[in-house]
C-alpha positions, -999 to +999 in steps of 0.1 A: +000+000+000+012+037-005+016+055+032+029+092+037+068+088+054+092+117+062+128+102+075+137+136+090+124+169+106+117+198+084+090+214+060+069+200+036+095+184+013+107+159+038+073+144+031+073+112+006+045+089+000+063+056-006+050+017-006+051+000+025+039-034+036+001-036+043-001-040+083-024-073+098-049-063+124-044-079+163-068-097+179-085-065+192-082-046+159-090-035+122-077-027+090-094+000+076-091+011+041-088+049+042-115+068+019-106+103+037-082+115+068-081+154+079-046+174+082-038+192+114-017+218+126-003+195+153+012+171+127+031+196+104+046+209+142+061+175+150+070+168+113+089+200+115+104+195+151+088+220+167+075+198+194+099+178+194+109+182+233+071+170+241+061+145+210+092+132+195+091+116+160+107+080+156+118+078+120+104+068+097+077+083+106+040+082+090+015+109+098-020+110+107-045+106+133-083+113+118-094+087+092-130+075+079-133+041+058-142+008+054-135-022+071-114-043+055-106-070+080-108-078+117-089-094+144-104-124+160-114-101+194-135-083+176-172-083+183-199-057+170-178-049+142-180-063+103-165-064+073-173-039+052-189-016+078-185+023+072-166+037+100-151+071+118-118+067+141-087+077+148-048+064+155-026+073+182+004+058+156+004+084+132-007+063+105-040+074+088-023+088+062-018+062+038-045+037+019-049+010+046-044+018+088-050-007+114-069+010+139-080-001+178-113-016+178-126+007+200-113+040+183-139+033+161-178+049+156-201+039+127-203+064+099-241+079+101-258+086+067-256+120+064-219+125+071-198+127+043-168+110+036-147+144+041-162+154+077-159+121+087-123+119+079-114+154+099-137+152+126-114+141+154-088+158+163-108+194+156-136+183+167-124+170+200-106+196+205-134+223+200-154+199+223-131+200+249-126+241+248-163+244+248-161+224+281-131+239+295-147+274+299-181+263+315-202+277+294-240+285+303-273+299+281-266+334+281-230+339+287-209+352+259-177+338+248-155+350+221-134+325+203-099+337+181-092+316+143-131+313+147-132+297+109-103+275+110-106+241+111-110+241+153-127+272+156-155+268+133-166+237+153-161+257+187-181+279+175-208+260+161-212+238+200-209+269+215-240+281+203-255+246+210-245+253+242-269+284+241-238+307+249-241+344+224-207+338+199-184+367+188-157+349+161-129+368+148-118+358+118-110+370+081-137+391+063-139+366+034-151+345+063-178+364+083-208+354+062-204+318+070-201+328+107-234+348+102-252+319+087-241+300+119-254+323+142-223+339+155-213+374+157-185+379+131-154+401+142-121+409+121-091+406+144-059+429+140-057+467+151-088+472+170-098+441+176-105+445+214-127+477+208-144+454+180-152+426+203-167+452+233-190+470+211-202+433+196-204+421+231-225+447+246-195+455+272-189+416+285-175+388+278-176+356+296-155+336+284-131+335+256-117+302+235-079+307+215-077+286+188-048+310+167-025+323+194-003+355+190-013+376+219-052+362+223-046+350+254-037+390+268-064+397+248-088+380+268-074+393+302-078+424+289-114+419+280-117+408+319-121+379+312-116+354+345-085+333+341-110+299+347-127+308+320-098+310+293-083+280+269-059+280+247-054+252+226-021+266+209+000+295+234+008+272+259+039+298+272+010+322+279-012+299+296+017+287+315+025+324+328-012+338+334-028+302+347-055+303+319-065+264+307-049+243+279-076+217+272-075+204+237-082+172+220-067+147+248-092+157+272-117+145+253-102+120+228-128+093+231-148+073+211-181+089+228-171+121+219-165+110+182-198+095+178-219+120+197-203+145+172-210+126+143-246+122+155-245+160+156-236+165+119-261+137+107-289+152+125-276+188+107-271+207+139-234+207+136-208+214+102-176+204+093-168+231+066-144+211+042-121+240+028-102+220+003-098+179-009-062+168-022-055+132-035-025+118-010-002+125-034-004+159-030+002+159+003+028+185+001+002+209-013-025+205+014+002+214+040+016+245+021-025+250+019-029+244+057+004+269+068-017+302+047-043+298+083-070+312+060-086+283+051-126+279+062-127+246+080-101+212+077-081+204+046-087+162+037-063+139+019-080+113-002-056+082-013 
């Protein structure tokens, strides 16, 4: 089968997409045949070493965590699961990148109807980690929160459970963008210069609580805003929530197969979008991470092999 490798840190060339042996399932997993898998900011930051202190890569290395398919085989463990079944999931082995992944049994949620192949295939690691930030800052009906990169492939999910949550949404984010966050029900703001007055006069003059998804200064930003330190995550300046206390829950706290599926559930019953900003076959791999390092995209970047 054809996997992504890299066999050293750096950018986007060190990426290859090479022929490797198709891996066998263990008794308590499946091999899934990969029909999309989502990029994320995370993985281009450990393919380029910049995490390397806290997530070292072993080389070779393969890439990937989201991934959507179909079940190509199963271990002899395995119960409630069948050949041929559509499925949602992720890997903890950086691996979904690539035409086959084995996959834990229970990593795995069925794909509902009305998901597509391409939210399926990003929904986990954004997702999760909107879920999580929504949950991190204790949100109630009524309170407003204010959440940076509010179109990016995080942020527009935070956004959109925010409002599920019955919380009023301000989202900065790129003009190009705001129309989408209007049709979702949030309160579009462009950040830069002026971006604290912007969010005050949107807010009425409070603001709750407040969800980073970009970094660069947001976290200040949100002190500034008075916003209480409890009531502040950051999924990305973890130097600034290490020196003002504010939270740093992302997708671990709430990487589960519940979560997966109630968010899939979400999107089949249409209260919840995965915005899809761009499809690229795997080997162009290189091209949907020089698309993913612009941050203006609306929503996840998919590879399909």
């Amino acid at each position: 089968m054809r996997a992504v490798k890299f066999d050293r840190y750096g950018d986007v060339d060190v990426l290859r997409v090479v022929q490797v042996e198709r891996p066998v399932p263990g008794p308590t997993q499946v091999l899934v045949r990969v029909k999309a898998a989502g990029i994320n900011p995370g993985e281009a930051a450990i393919r380029e070493g910049a995490v390397a202190k806290r997530w070292p890569a072993t080389f070779p290395s393969g890439e990937g965590t989201d991934l959507a398919g179909v079940v190509d085989e199963i271990g002899a463990a395995v119960a409630g699961i069948t050949v041929g079944e559509e499925v949602i999931g992720f890997t903890n082995n950086r691996a979904s990148h690539a035409e086959f992944v084995v996959v834990d049994a229970d990593h795995l949620v069925p794909r509902p109807a009305n998901v597509s192949w391409e939210q399926a295939g990003a929904l986990f690691v954004a997702g999760t980690t909107a879920y999580a930030a929504v949950r991190a800052v204790s949100l109630r009906p009524g309170d407003t929160v204010a959440v940076s990169g509010a179109a990016g492939g995080v942020g527009s999910i935070a956004v959109q459970l925010a409002k599920i949550a019955g919380a009023k949404v301000i989202g900065l984010a790129s003009e190009v963008h705001h129309q989408w966050l209007v049709e979702h029900g949030v309160i579009p703001v462009s950040y830069g210069d002026g971006a604290l007055d912007r969010i005050r006069a949107a807010s009425g003059g409070r603001v709750d609580a407040f969800i980073d998804t970009f970094g660069r200064g947001y976290v200040e930003l949100a002190l500034q805003l008075g916003v209480p330190v409890d009531r502040i995550d950051t999924i990305i300046d973890f130097d600034a929530a290490a020196k003002h206390g504010v939270k740093t829950a992302g997708n671990s706290a709430a990487a589960t197969a519940a979560v997966l599926g109630e968010l899939a559930l979400l999107i089949d019953a249409g209260r919840l979008e995965v915005p899809i900003a761009d499809v690229f076959r795997l080997d162009e791999v290189r091209d949907a991470y020089r698309a993913l390092e612009l941050r203006h995209t609306l929503g996840k970047i998919v590879l399909e092999p």
